[in-house]
C-alpha positions as CSV (number, residue, x, y, z in Angstrom):
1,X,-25.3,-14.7,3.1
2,X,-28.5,-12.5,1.9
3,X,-27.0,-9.5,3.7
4,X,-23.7,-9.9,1.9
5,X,-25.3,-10.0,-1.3
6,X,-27.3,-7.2,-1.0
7,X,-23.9,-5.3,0.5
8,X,-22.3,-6.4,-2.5
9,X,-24.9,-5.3,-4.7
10,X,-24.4,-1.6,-3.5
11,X,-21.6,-1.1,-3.4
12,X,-20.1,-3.5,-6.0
13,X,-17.3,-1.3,-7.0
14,X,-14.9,0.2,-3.9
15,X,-15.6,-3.9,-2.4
16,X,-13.9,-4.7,-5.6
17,X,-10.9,-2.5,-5.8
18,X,-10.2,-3.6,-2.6
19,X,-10.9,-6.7,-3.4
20,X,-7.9,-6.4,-6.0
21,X,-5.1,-5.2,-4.1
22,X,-5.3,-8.0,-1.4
23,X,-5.2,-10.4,-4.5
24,X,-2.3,-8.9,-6.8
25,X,-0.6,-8.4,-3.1
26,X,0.1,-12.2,-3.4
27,X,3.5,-11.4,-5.6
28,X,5.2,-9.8,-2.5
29,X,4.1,-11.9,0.0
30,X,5.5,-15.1,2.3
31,X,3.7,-17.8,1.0
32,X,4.3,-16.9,-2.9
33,X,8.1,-16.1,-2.7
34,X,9.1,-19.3,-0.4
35,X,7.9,-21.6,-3.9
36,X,11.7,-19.6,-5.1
37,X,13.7,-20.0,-2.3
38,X,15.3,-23.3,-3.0
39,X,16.5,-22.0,-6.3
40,X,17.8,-18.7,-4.9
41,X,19.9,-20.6,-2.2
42,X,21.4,-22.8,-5.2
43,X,22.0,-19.6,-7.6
44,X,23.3,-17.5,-5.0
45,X,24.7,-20.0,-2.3
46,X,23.2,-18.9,0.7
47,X,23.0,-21.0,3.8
48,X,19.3,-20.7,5.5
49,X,20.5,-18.3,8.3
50,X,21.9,-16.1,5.9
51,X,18.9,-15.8,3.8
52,X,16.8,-16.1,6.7
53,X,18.6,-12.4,7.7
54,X,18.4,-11.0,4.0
55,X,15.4,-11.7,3.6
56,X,14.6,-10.4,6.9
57,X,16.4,-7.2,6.6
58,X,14.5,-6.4,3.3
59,X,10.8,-6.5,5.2
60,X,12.4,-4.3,7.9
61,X,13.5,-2.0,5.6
62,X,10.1,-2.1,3.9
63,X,8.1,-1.8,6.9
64,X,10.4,2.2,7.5
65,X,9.4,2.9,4.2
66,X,6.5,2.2,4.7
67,X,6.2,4.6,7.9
68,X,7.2,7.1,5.7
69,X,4.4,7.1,3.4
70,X,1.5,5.2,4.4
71,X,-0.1,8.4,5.3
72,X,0.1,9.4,1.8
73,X,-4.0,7.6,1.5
74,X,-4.9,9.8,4.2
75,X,-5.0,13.3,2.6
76,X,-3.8,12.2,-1.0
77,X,-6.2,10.8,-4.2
78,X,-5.9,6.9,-4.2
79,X,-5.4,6.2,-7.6
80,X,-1.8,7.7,-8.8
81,X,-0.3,5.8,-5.3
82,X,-2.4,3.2,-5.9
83,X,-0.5,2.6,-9.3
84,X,2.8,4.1,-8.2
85,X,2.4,0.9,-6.0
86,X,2.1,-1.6,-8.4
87,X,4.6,-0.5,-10.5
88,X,6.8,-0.7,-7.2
89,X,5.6,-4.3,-7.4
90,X,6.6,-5.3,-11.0
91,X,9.4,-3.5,-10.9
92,X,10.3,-5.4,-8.3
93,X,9.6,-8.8,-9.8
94,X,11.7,-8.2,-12.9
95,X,14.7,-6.9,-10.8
96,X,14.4,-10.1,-9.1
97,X,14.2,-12.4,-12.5
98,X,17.5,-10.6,-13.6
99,X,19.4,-10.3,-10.6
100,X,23.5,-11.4,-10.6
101,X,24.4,-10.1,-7.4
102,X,22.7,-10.5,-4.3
103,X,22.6,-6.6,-3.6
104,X,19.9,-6.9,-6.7
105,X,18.1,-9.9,-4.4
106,X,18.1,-7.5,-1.3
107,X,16.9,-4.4,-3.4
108,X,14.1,-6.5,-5.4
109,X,12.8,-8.8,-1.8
110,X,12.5,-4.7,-0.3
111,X,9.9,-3.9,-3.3
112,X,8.3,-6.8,-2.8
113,X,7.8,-6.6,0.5
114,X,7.1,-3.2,0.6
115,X,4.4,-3.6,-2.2
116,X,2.8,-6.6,-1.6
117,X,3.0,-7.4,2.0
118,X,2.5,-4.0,3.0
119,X,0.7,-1.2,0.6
120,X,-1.6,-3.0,-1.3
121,X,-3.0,-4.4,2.0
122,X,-2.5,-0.9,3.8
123,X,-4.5,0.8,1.1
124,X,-7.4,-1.8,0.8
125,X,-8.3,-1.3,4.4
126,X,-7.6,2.2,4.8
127,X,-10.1,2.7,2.1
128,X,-12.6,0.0,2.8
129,X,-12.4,1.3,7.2
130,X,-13.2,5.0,5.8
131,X,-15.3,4.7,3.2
132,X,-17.5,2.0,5.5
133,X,-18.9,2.5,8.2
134,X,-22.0,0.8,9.3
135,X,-21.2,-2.4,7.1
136,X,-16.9,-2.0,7.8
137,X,-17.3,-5.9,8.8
138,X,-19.0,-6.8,6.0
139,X,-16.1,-4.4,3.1
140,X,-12.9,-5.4,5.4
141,X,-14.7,-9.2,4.5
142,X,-15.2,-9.0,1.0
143,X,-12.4,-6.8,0.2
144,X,-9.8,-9.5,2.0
145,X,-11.2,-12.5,0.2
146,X,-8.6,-11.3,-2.3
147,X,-6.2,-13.1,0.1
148,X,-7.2,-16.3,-0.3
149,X,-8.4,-16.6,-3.8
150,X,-4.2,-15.6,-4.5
151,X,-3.1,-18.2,-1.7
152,X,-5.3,-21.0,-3.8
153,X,-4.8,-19.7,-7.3
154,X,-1.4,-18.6,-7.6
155,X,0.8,-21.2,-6.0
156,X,-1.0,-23.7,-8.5
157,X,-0.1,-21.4,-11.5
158,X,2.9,-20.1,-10.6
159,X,3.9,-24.0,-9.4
160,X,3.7,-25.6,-12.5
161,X,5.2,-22.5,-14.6
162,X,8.3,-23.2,-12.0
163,X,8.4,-26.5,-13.1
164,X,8.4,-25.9,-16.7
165,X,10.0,-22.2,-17.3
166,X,12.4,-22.3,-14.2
167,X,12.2,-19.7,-11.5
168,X,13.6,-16.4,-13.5
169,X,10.9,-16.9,-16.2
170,X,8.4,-17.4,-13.7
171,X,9.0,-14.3,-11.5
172,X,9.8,-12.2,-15.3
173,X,6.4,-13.1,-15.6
174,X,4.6,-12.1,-12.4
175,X,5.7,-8.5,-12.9
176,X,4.7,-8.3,-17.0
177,X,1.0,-9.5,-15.4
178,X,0.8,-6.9,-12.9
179,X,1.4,-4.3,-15.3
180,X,-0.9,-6.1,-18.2
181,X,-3.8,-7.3,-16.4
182,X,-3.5,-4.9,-12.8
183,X,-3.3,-1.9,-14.2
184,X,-5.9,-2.0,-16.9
185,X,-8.5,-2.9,-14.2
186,X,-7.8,-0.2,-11.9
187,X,-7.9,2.4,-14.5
188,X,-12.0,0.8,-15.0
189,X,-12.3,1.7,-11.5
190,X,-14.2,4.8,-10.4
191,X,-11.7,5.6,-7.4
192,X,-12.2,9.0,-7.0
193,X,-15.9,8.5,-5.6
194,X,-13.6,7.0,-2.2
195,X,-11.2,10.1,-2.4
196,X,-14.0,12.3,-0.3
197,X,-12.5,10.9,3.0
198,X,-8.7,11.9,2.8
199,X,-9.2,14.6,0.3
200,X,-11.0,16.4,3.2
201,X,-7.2,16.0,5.0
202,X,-5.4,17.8,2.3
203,X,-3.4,19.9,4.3
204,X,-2.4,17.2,6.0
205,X,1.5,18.0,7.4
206,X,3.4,14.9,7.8
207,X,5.8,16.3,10.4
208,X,2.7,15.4,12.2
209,X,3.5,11.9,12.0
210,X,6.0,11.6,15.0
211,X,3.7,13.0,17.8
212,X,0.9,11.1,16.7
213,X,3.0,8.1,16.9
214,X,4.0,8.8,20.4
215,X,0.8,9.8,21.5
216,X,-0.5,6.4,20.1
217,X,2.2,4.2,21.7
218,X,2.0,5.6,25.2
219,X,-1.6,4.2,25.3
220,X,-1.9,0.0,26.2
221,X,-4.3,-0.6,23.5
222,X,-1.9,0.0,21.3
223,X,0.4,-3.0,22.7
224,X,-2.6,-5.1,23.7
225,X,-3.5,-4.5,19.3
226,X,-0.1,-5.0,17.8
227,X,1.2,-7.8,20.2
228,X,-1.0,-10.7,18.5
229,X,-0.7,-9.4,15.2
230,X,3.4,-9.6,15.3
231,X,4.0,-12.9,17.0
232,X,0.9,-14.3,14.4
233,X,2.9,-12.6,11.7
234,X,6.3,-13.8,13.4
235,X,5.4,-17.4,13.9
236,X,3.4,-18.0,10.6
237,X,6.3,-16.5,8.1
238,X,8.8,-18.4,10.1
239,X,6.6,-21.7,9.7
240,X,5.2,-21.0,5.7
241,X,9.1,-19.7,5.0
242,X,10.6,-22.8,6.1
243,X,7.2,-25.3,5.2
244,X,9.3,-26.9,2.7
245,X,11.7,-28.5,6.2
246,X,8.8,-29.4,8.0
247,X,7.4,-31.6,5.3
248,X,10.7,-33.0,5.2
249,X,11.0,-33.6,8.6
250,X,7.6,-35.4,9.2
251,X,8.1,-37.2,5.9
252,X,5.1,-35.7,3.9
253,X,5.0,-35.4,0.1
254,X,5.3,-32.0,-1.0
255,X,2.7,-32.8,-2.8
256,X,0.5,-33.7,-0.3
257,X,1.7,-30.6,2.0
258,X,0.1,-28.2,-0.8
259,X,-2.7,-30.2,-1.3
260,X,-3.3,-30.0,2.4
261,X,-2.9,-26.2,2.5
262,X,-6.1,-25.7,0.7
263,X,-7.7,-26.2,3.6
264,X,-5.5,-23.4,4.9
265,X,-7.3,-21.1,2.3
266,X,-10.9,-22.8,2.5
267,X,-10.9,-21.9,6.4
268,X,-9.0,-18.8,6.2
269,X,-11.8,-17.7,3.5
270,X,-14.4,-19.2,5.0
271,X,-13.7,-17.0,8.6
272,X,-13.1,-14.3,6.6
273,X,-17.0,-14.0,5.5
274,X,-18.2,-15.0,9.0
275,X,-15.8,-12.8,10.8
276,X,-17.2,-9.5,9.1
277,X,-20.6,-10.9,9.8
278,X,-19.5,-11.1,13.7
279,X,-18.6,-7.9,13.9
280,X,-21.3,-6.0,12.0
281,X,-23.6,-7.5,14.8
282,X,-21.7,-7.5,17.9
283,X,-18.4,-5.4,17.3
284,X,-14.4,-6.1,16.8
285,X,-13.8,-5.7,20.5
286,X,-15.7,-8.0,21.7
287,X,-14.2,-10.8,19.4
288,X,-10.8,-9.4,20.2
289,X,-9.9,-12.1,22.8
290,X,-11.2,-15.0,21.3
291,X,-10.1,-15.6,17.1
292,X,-6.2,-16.7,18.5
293,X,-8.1,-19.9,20.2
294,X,-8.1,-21.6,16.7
295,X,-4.3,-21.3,16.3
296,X,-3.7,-22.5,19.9
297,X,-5.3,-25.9,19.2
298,X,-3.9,-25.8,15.5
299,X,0.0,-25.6,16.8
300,X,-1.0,-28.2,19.7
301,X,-2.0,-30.4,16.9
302,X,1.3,-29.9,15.0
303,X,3.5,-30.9,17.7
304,X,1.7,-34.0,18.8
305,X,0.1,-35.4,15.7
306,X,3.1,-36.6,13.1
307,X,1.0,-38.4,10.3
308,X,-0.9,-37.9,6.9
309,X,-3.5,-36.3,9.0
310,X,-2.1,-33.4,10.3
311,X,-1.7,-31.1,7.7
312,X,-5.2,-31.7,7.6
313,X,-6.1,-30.4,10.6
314,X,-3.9,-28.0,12.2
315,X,-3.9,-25.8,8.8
316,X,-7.2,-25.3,8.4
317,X,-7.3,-24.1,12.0
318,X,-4.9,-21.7,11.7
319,X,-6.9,-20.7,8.4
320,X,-9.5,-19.8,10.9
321,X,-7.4,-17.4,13.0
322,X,-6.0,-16.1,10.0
323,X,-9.4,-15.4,8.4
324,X,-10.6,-14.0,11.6
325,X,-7.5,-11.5,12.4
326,X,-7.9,-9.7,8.5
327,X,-11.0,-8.6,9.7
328,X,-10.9,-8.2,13.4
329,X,-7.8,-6.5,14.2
330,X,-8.7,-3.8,11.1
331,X,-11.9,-3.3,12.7
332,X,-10.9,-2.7,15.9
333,X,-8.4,-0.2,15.2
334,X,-11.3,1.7,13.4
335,X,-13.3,1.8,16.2
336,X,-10.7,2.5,19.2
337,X,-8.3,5.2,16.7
338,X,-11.4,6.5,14.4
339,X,-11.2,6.9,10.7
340,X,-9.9,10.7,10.2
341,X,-6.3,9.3,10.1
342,X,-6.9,5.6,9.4
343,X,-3.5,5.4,6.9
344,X,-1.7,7.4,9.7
345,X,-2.7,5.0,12.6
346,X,-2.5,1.9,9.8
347,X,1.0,2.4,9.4
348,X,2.1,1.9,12.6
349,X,0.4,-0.9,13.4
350,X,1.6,-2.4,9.9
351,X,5.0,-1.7,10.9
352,X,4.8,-4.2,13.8
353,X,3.2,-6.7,12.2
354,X,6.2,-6.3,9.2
355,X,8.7,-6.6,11.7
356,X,7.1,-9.8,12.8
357,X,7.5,-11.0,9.5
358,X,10.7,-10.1,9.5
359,X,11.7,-11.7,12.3
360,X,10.7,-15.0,11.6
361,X,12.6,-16.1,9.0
362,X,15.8,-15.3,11.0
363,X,14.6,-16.9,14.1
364,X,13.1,-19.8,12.8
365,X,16.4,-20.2,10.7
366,X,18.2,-20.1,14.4
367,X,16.3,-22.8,15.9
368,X,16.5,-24.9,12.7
369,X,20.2,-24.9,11.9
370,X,20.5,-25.3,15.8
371,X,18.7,-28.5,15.7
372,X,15.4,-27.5,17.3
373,X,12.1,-29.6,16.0
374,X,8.9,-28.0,14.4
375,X,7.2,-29.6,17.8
376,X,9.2,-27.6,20.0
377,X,8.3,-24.8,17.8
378,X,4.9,-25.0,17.8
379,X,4.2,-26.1,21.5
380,X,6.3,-22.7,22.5
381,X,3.2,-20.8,20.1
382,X,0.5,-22.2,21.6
383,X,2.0,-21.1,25.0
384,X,2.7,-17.7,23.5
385,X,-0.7,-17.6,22.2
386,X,-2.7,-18.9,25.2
387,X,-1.1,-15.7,27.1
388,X,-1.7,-13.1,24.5
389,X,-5.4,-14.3,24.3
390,X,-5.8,-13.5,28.1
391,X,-3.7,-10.1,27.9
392,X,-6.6,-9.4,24.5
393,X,-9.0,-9.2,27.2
394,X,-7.7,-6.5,28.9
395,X,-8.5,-4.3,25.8
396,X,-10.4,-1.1,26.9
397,X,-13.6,0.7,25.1
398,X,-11.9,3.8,25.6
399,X,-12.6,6.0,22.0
400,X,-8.6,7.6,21.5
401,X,-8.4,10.5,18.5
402,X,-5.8,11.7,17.3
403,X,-5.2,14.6,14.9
């Protein structure tokens, strides 16, 4: 822990505006929006699938926007689409407190989605993979802690302001915070001392976009890199989307269920220090086949172990996959693609992993309504996962640049 202190000590600053964005990202992700969906399916009177498939269409839609213009932190100064992305975010939130229509649901879920789940995590470690190189384990660490202090802090807050103010008022005020309390502490941020590393791609043409893309795709690293990350991002939205069911089903509390999820966030946290420590002294590859293992035995538990107890277990082992991925897929995609074109290269991987999200809540929605069980959900992960862990090993050392 010395050697993150004395990291941290350094460089204090970009660690923290990273640090930021993977918080405040909390409003636009999974685990925050599923506390609303109850009440949306009442006010609007969707059945699961349906919402599963709106909700689904939104992130896709999301993930081509945000093709479009995550290159924009590759040859652009940080802080104006740093903030253009947060007011995406509010903006976002308050359409969704005052929406009569579903079209207005649809149209707010796509700026949350595209703002939270995927620019203000794009942007932290775009930023924290250039402007790091020797210690990238150790700022890619740091910076995502921001995920987990949101998955502890804000279901609490925003839980019991559901309870009291009702789901409108609560998502009214998400987006009046980010705009109160974001804001102000980015503008305290000297973000121009990371702009050295994209400013130098200022000319920058984004028609050259496509044949990167191509060039990119028609390589296997790129498949044997994206593959985990959408099915994790596949399975784990599905499961977290629809957590509310599987308490249900195995007769837990839902009280209990979030009180068990802490150990979600400890783990995922906890990995998330020890994984950037990993890679710093070995390097991303060679942890590439190994951080799905956790989740392997965390869905085996799930489908065999009914009581009180599993919660306890099988969440805080997927906590450690979780923890693990932030860090080593990042990393590794900084050290096959490079760091010229990080945002670029980003994107496209971000798109999978988007679609993935999207994905699950229409899939698991499927299997539910069709009367599948949570165990045969979960066994068919593990099996998934046991055979991407032995295609990860096939990842080659081979440096690819692209420009």
């Amino acid at each position: 822990m010395r050697s993150y202190y004395l990291f941290l000590k350094s460089n204090y600053r970009p660690v923290y505006f990273g640090w930021l964005l993977t918080f405040f990202s909390s409003f636009g992700q999974t685990f925050l929006i599923s506390l609303f969906v109850p009440s949306v399916l009442r006010e609007f009177g969707f059945t699961r699938t349906v919402f599963g498939l709106y909700y689904s269409a939104a992130t896709l839609l999301a993930s081509v926007f945000l093709l479009k213009v995550g290159h924009v932190i590759d040859h652009e100064p940080i802080r104006p689409f740093t903030i253009k992305t947060t007011f995406l975010l509010a903006g976002s939130c308050l359409l969704l407190s005052g929406a009569v229509h579903p079209v207005m649901v649809f149209i707010a879920f796509t700026g949350l989605r595209l703002g939270g789940q995927s620019l203000m995590p794009h942007i932290s470690s775009s930023v924290m993979s250039r402007h790091f190189e020797q210690d990238r384990g150790k700022a890619l660490s740091l910076s995502s802690l921001g995920f987990s202090s949101g998955e502890i802090l804000f279901p609490l807050l925003l839980g019991a302001l559901l309870v009291f103010s009702g789901w409108r008022i609560t998502i009214l005020s998400s987006g009046i915070f980010l705009i109160i309390v974001l804001l102000p502490l980015l503008k305290k941020i000297d973000i121009e001392a990371m702009d050295s590393g994209n400013l130098k791609n200022a000319d920058y043409a984004p028609a050259k976009k496509l044949p990167i893309f191509l060039k990119i795709m028609k390589k296997k690293n790129f498949w044997i890199i994206s593959f985990p990350t959408w099915f994790l991002s596949l399975t784990l939205t599905g499961m977290f989307f629809y957590q509310y069911m599987l308490a249900e089903e195995r007769q837990w509390s839902m009280e209990w269920y979030a009180a068990c999820f802490a150990g979600f966030g400890a783990a995922k946290l906890l990995f998330l220090i020890y994984g950037g420590e990993l890679i710093d002294r070995f390097n991303a590859r060679r942890l590439f086949p190994y951080f799905l293992i956790p989740s392997v035995i965390g869905f085996l538990v799930l489908a065999f172990m009914t009581g009180r107890m599993s919660p306890m277990i099988f969440l805080p082992l997927i906590g450690i996959t979780i923890g693990m991925s932030g860090v080593v897929v990042s990393a590794v995609i900084a050290e096959i693609y490079g760091v010229e074109n990080i945002g670029t290269v980003r994107s496209l991987f971000t798109v999978l992993m988007v679609a993935g999200a999207a994905a699950g809540p229409v899939l698991y929605g499927l299997f539910l309504d069709a009367g599948c069980s949570f165990k045969l959900i979960a066994l068919a992960s593990s099996a998934m996962l046991v055979l991407i862990s032995i295609t990860n090993t096939m990842l080659t050392k081979e440096r690819e640049v692209y420009g």
